[in-house]
Residue, then its C-alpha position, 0 to 999 in steps of 0.5 A: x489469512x494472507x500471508x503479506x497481513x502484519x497486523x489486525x485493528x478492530x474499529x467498531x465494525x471494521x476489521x483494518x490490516x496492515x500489509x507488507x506490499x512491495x512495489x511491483x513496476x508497471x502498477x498504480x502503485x507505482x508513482x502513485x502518491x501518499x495523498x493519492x492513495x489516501x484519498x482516491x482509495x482510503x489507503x493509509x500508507x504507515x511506513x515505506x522504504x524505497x529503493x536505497x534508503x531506510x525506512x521512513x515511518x509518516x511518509x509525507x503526503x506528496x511522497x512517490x512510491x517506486x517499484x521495489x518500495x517495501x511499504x506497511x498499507x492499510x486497508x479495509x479487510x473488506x478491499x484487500x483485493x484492491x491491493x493486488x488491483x493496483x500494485x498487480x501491471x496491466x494484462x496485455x492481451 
């Protein structure tokens, strides 16, 4: 299993992780918000604690990660790798 899963959830016959994630700079995670993650990729984002500040359990929906954000994510076991495609900066080639 991957090391940055916390937790296990069953619903039904899906199978949810929990994730540590730290913000990477350049990625869409960075900037991207609350809501955002939520509805353009079914990401639930538990807790997150910025740069400077303490952690803050129920983010509020406009809330913006940053790079070097520690967050708590949850995913479908079945889009892990989507994590890394969004918090992973653009190959320059």
């Amino acid at each position: 299993l991957d090391t940055r899963v916390i937790n296990t959830h069953r619903v039904g016959d899906t199978l949810l992780l929990t994730l540590d994630v730290l913000v990477k700079a350049g990625g869409k995670l960075d900037g991207a918000t609350v809501a955002g993650l939520a509805q353009d990729h079914g990401l639930s984002v538990l807790a997150l604690c910025l740069p400077g500040e303490g952690w803050e359990t129920q983010p509020a929906p406009l809330t913006r990660l940053s790079a070097g954000a520690k967050t708590q994510i949850v995913v479908r076991s079945e889009r892990l790798e989507l994590i890394d495609q969004l918090n992973n900066p653009p190959q320059v080639r």
